[in-house]
VOPAZA-453424 format. One record per residue (C-alpha): z, y, x. Coordinates in nm, 2 decimals, padded with zeros to 4 digits, always signed. Layout:
<rs>
@zz = Z, yy = Y, xx = X
...
</rs>
This chain:
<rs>
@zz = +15.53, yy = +09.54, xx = +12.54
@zz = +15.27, yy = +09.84, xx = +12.48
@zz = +15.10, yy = +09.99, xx = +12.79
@zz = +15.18, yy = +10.37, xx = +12.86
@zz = +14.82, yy = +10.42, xx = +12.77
@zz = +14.85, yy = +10.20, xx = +12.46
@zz = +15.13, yy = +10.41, xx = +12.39
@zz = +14.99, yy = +10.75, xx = +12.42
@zz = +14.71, yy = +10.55, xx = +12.18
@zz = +14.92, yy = +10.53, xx = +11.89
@zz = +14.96, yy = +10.84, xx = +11.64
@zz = +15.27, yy = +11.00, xx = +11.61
@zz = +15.33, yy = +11.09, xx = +11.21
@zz = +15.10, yy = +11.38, xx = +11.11
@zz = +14.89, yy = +11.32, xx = +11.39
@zz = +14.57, yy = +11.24, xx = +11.33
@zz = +14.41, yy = +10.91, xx = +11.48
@zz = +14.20, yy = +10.92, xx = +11.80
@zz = +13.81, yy = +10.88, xx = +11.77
@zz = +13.69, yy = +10.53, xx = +11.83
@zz = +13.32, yy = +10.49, xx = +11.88
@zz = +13.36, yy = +10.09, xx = +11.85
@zz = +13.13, yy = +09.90, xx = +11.61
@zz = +13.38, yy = +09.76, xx = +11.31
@zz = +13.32, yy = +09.40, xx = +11.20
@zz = +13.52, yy = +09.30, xx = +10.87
@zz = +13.67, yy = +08.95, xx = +10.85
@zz = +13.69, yy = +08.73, xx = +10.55
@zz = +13.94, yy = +08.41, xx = +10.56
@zz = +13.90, yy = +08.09, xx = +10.34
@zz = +14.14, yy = +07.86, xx = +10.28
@zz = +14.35, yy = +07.99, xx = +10.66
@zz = +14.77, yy = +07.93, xx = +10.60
@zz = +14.93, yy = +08.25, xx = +10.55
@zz = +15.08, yy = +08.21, xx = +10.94
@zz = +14.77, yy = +08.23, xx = +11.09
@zz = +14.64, yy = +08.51, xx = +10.89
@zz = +14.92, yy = +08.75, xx = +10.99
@zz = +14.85, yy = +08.58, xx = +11.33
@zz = +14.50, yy = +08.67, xx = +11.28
@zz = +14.62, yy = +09.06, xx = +11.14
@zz = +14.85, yy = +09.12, xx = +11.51
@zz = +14.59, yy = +08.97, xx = +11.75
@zz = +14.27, yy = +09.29, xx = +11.58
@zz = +14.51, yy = +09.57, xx = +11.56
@zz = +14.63, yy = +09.58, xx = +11.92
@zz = +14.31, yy = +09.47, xx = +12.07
@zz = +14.24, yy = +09.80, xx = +12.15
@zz = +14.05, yy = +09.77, xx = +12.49
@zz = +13.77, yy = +09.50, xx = +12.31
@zz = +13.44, yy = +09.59, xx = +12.28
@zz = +13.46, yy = +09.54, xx = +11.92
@zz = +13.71, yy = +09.65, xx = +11.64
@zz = +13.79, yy = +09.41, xx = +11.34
@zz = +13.95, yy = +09.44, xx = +11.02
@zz = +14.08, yy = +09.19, xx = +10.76
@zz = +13.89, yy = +09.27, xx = +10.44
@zz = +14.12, yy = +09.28, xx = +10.11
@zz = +13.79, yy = +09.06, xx = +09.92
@zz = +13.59, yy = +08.81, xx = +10.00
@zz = +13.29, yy = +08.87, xx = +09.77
@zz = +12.93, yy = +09.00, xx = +09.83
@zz = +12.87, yy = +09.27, xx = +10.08
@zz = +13.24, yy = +09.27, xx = +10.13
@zz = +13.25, yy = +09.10, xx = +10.49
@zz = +13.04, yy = +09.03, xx = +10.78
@zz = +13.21, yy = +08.76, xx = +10.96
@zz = +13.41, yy = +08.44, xx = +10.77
@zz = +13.68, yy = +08.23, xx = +10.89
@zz = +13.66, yy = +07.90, xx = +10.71
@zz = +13.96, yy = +07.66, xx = +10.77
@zz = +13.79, yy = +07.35, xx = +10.76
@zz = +14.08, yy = +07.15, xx = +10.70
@zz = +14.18, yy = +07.28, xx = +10.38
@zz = +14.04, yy = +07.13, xx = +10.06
@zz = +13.67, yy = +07.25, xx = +09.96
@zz = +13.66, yy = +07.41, xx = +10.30
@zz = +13.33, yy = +07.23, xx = +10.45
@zz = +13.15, yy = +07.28, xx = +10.13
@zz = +13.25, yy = +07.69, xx = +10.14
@zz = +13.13, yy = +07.71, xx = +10.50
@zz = +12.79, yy = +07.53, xx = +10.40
@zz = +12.75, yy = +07.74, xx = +10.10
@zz = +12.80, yy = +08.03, xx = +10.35
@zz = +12.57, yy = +07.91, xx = +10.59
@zz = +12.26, yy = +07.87, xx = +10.35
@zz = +12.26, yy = +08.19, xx = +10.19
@zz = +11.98, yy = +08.42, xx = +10.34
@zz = +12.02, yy = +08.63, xx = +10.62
@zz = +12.39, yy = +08.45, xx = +10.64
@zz = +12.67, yy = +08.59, xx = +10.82
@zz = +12.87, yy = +08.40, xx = +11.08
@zz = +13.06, yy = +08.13, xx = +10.93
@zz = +13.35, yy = +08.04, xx = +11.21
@zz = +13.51, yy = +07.68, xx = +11.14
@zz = +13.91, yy = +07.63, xx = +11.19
@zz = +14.07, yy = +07.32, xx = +11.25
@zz = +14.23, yy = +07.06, xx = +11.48
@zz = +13.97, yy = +06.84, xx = +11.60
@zz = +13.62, yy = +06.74, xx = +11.65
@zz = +13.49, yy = +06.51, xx = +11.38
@zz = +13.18, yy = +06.31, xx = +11.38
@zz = +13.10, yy = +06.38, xx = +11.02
@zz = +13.12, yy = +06.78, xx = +10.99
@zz = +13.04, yy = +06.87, xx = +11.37
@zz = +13.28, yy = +07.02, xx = +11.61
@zz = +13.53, yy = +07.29, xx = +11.51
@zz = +13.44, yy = +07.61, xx = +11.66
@zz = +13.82, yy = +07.71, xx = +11.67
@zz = +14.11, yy = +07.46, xx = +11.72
@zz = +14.46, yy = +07.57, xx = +11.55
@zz = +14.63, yy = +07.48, xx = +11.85
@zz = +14.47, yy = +07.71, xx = +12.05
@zz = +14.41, yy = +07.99, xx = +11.80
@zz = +14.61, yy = +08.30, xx = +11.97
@zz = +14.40, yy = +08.24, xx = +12.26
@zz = +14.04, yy = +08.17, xx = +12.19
@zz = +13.97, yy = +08.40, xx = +11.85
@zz = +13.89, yy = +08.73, xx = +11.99
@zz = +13.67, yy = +08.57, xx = +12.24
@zz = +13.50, yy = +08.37, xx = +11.90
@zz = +13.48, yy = +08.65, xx = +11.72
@zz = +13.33, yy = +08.84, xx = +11.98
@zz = +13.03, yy = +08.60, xx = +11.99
@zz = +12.96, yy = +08.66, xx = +11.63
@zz = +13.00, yy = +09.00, xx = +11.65
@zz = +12.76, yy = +09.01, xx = +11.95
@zz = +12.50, yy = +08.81, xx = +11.75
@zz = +12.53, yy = +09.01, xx = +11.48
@zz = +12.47, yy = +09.36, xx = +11.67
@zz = +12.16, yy = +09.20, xx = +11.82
@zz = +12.03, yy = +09.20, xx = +11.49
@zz = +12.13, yy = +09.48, xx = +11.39
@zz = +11.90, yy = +09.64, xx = +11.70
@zz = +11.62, yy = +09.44, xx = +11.63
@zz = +11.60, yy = +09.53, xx = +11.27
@zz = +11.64, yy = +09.89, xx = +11.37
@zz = +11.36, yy = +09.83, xx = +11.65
@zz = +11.13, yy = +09.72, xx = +11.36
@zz = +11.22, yy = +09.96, xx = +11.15
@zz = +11.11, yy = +10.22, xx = +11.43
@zz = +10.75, yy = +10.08, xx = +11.38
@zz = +10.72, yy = +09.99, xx = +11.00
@zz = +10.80, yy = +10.30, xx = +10.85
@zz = +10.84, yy = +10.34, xx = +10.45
@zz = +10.57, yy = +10.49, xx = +10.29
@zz = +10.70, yy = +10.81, xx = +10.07
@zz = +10.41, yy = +10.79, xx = +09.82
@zz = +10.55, yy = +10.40, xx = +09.74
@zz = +10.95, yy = +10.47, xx = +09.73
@zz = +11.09, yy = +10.34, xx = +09.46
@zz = +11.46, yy = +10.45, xx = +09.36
@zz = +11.77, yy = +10.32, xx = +09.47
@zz = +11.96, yy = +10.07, xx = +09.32
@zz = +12.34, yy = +10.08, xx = +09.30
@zz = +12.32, yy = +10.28, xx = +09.62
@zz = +12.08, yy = +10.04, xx = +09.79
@zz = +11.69, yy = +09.97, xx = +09.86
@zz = +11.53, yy = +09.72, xx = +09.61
@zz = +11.59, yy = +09.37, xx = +09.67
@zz = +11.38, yy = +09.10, xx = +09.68
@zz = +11.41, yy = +08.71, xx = +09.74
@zz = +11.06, yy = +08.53, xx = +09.90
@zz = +11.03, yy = +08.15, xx = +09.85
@zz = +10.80, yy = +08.05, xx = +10.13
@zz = +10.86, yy = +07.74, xx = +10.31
@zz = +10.67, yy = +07.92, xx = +10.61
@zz = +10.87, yy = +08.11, xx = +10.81
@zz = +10.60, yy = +08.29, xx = +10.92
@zz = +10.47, yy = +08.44, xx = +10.64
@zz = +10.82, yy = +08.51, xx = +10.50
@zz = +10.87, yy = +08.74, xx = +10.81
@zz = +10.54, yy = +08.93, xx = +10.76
@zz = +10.62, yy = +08.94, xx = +10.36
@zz = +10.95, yy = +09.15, xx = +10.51
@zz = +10.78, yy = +09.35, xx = +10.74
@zz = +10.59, yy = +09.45, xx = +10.47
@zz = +10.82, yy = +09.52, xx = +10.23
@zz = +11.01, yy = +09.77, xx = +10.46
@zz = +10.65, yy = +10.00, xx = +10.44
@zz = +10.78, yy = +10.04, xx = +10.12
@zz = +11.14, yy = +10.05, xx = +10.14
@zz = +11.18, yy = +09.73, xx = +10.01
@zz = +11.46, yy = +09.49, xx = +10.17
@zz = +11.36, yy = +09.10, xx = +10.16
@zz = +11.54, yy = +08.81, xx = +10.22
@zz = +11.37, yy = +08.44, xx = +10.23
@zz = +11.45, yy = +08.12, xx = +10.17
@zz = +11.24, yy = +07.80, xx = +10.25
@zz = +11.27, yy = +07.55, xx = +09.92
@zz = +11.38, yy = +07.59, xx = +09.53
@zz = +11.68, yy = +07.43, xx = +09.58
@zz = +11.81, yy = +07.72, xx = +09.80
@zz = +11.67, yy = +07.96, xx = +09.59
@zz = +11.85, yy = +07.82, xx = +09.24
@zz = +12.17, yy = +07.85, xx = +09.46
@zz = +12.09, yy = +08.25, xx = +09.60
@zz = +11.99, yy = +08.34, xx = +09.29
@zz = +12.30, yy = +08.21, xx = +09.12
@zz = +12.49, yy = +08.38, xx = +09.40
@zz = +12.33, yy = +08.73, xx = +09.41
@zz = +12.14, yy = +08.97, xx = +09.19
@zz = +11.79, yy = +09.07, xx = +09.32
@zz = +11.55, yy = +09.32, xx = +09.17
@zz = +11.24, yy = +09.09, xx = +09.23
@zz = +11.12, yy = +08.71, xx = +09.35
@zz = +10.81, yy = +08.67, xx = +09.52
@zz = +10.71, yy = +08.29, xx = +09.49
@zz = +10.51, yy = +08.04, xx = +09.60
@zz = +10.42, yy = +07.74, xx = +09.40
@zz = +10.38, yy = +07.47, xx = +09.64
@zz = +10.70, yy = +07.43, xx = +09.76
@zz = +10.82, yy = +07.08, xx = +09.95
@zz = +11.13, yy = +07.00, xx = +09.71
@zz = +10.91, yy = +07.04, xx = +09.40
@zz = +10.66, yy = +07.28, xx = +09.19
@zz = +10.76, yy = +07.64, xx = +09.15
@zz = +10.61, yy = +07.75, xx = +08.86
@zz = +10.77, yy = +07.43, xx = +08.70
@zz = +11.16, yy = +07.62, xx = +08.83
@zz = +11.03, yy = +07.93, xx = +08.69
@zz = +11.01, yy = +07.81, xx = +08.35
@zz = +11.30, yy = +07.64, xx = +08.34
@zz = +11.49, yy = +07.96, xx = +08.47
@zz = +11.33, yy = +08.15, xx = +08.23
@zz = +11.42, yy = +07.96, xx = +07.92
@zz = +11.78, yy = +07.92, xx = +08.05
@zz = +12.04, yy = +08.15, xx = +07.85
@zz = +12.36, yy = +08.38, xx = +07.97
@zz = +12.39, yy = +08.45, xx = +08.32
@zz = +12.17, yy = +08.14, xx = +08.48
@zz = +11.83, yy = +08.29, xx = +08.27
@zz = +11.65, yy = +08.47, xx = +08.54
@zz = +11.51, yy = +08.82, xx = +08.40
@zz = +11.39, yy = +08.96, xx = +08.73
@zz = +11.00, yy = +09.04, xx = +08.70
@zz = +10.85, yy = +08.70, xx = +08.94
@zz = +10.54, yy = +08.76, xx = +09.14
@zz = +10.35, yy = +08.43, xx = +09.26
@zz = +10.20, yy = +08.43, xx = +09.60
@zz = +09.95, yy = +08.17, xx = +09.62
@zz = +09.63, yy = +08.03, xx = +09.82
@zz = +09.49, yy = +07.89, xx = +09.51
@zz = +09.35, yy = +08.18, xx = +09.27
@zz = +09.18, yy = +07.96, xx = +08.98
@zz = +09.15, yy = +08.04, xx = +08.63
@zz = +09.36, yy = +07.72, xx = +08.53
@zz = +09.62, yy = +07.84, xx = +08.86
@zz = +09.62, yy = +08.22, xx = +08.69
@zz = +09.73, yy = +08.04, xx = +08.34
@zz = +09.99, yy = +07.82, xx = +08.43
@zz = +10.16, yy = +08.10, xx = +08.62
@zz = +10.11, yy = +08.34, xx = +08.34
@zz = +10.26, yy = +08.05, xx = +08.09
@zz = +10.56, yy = +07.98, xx = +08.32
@zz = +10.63, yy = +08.35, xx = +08.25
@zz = +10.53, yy = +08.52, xx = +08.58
@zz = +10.45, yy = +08.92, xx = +08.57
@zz = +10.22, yy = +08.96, xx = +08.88
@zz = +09.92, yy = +08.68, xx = +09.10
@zz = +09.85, yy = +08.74, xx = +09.48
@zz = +09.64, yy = +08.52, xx = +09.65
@zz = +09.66, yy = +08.43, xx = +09.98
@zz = +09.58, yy = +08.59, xx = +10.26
@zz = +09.66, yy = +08.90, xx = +10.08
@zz = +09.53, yy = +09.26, xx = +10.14
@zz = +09.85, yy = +09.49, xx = +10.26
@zz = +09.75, yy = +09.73, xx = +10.00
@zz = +09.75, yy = +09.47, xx = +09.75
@zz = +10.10, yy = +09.40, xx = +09.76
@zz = +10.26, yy = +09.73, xx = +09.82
@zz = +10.05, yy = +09.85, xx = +09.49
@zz = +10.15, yy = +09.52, xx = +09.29
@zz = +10.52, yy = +09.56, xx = +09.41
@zz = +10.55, yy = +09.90, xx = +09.36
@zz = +10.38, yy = +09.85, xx = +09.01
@zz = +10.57, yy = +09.55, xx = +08.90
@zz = +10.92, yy = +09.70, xx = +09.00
@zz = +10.86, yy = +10.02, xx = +08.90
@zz = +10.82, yy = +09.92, xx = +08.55
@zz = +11.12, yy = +09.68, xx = +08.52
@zz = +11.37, yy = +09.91, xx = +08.69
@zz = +11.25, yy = +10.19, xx = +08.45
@zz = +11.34, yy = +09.99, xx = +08.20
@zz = +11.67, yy = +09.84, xx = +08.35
@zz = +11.87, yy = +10.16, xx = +08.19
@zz = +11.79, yy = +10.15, xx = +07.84
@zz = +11.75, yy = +09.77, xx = +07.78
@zz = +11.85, yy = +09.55, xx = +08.15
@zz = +11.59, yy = +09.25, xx = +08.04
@zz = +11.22, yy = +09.15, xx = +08.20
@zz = +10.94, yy = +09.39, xx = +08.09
@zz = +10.83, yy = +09.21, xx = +07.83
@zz = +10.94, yy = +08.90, xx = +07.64
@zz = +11.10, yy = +08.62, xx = +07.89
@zz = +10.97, yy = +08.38, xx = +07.66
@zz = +10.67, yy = +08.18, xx = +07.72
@zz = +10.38, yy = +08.29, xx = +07.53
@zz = +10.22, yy = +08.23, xx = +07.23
@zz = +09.86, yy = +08.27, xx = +07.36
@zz = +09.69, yy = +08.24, xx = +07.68
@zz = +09.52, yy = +08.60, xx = +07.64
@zz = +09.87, yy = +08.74, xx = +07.59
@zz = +10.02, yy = +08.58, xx = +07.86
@zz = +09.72, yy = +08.68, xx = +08.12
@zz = +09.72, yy = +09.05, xx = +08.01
@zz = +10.08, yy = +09.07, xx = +08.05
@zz = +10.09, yy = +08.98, xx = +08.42
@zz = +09.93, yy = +09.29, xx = +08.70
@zz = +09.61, yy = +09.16, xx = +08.81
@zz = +09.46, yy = +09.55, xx = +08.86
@zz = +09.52, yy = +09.44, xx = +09.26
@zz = +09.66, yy = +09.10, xx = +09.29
@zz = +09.34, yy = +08.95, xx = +09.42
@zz = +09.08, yy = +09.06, xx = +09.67
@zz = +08.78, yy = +09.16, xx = +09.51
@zz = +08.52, yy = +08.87, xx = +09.46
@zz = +08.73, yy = +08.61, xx = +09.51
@zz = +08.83, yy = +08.61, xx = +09.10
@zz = +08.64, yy = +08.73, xx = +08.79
@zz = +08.85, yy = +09.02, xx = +08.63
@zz = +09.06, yy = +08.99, xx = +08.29
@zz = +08.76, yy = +08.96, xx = +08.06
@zz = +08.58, yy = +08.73, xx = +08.27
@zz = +08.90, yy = +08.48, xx = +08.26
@zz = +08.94, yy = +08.48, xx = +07.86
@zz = +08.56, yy = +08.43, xx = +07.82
@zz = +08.54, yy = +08.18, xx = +08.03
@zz = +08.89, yy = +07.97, xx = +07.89
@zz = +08.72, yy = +08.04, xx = +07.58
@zz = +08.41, yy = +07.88, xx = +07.70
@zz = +08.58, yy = +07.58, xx = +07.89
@zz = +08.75, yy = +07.51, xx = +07.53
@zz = +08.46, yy = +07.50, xx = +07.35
@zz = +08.27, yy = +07.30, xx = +07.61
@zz = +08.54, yy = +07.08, xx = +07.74
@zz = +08.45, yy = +06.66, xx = +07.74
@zz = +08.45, yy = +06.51, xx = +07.36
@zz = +08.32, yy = +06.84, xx = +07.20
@zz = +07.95, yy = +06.76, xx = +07.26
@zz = +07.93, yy = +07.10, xx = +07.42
@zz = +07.73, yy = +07.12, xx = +07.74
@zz = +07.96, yy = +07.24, xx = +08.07
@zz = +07.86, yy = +07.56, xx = +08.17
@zz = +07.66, yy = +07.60, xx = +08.47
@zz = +07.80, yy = +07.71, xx = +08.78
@zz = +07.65, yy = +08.07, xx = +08.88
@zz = +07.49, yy = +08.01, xx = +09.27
@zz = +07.36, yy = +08.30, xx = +09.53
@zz = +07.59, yy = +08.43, xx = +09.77
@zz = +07.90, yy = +08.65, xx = +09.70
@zz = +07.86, yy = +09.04, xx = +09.79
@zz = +08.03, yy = +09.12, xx = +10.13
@zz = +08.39, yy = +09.27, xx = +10.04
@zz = +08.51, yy = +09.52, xx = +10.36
@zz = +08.83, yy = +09.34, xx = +10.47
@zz = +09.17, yy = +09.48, xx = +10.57
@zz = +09.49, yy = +09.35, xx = +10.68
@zz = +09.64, yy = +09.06, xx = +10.57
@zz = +09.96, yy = +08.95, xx = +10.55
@zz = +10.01, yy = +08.64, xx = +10.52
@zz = +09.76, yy = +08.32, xx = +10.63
</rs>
């Protein structure tokens, strides 16, 4: 039985709802019987004096919920919740079922006990989710966009990107970063996680680093480019590396990457390179929704290297410019052990002093 305030809470017909200033949390449900999810649909709507509001969400695709309820007894449901779990920036995953088990962890909500204990679990996630919510907006308080470096919206929404850095450090500086320019980031710390969020979500631009633990980057890059239908990636790629050689500069250029930064790199660096790289391939999106140029590997090495931005991709000294690299590929192949060529001497004297800025990463 409804309260006499409940009751004066509910709109008479033609009336029009009150105002409620609550925070709204949608909630997706995997694999729950249809019992407990019109258990589930009772228990939000006349929670009226909780500090949070939910809603059932119709769908359970991208962007369409923040909080999932996984029954983790049904069949597939362990490997839905994981899948949940490792997607970047993931969204609270809560696990149904009857028991603790020894193999999957303990259940964070029993069945048994379901009416009592699911606002109060729900409430938790929503809590951890508005805590990051404030900290993103205090960030976002400090690292202000810059309007001369905003690129357009897509579908409604900033830019998207996906880092692979195994550091967690230098992922969360790559974001900060990427907010100067309205740029939203999310990170992931090995390929293997980044085949399965790329297969999952559509992002305007990957920012990689070679060295990865689970395997060689570029080597992933290559094979996703040459891939066809919807597993080819055709997002412009951007390697992010500590290693800025001639032969590092070609294998990324042959593995069909459109941008080099070297670590630690300049902050203007990579909002110019960013800017520079997107802008071009979501001009083109439009007319012709493919990479910037061919997402074949290419036929030369001087065709690959001018397709890819070097303008600001490296700080100055640390690598010859364009020219420089052909001449001296050219000269390595000419010189190169069995030719009887003699190896090119190495140029000595000290570099010129280069002013230094901010970096980003280490």
């Amino acid at each position: 039985m409804l309260s006499p305030l409940e009751t004066l809470l509910i709109p008479t017909h033609g009336e029009a709802a009150p105002f409620d200033a609550r925070p709204v949390y949608r909630i997706a449900v995997f694999g729950l019987g249809h019992r407990f999810q019109r258990l589930l649909e009772i228990i939000v709507k006349h929670a009226r004096h909780n500090n949070y509001r939910y809603q059932v969400a119709e769908h359970s695709g991208p962007g369409e919920f923040d909080i999932a309820l996984v029954d983790m007894t049904a069949k597939g449901g362990a490997e839905v919740a994981q899948t949940l779990k490792s997607v970047p920036l993931a969204l609270p995953v809560i696990g149904v079922g009857r028991r603790a088990s020894h193999h999957r962890g303990n259940d964070d909500l029993l069945l048994a006990t379901f009416s009592l204990d699911v606002l109060g679990v729900l409430n938790r996630a929503a809590e951890s989710l508005s805590m990051r919510e404030r900290t993103r907006r205090m960030s976002t308080r400090f690292v202000q966009a810059d309007p001369t470096l905003r690129l357009p919206l897509v579908s409604g929404r900033p830019p998207r990107t996906l880092v692979v850095e195994p550091s967690p450090a230098v992922r969360s500086q790559i974001a900060a970063a990427l907010r100067q320019i309205a740029v939203d980031s999310e990170g992931v710390g090995t390929l293997a996680q980044a085949e399965e969020v790329l297969s999952m979500r559509s992002y305007e631009l990957v920012i990689l680093e070679p060295q990865q633990p689970d395997g060689d980057g570029l080597a992933m890059l290559r094979r996703l480019r040459s891939e066809t239908g919807r597993l080819k990636l055709v997002v412009p790629v951007i390697v992010l590396s500590s290693r800025s050689g001639v032969f590092d500069l070609a294998r990324a250029a042959w593995a069909g990457c459109n941008g080099y930064l070297g670590k630690p790199v300049p902050l203007s660096a990579l909002h110019t390179t960013v800017n520079r790289v997107l802008s071009r391939f979501l001009g083109r999106r439009p007319q012709a929704p493919r990479l910037p140029r061919d997402a074949a590997a290419p036929r030369t090495l001087d065709s690959a290297l001018a397709a890819m931005d070097l303008q600001a991709a490296l700080r100055p000294g640390t690598v010859p410019p364009l020219s420089a690299l052909k001449a001296q590929h050219s000269s390595s192949a000419q010189h190169s052990p069995g030719t009887g060529g003699a190896r090119p001497q190495q140029r000595g004297g000290p570099r010129p002093a280069v002013p230094r800025e901010p970096d980003v990463s280490p």
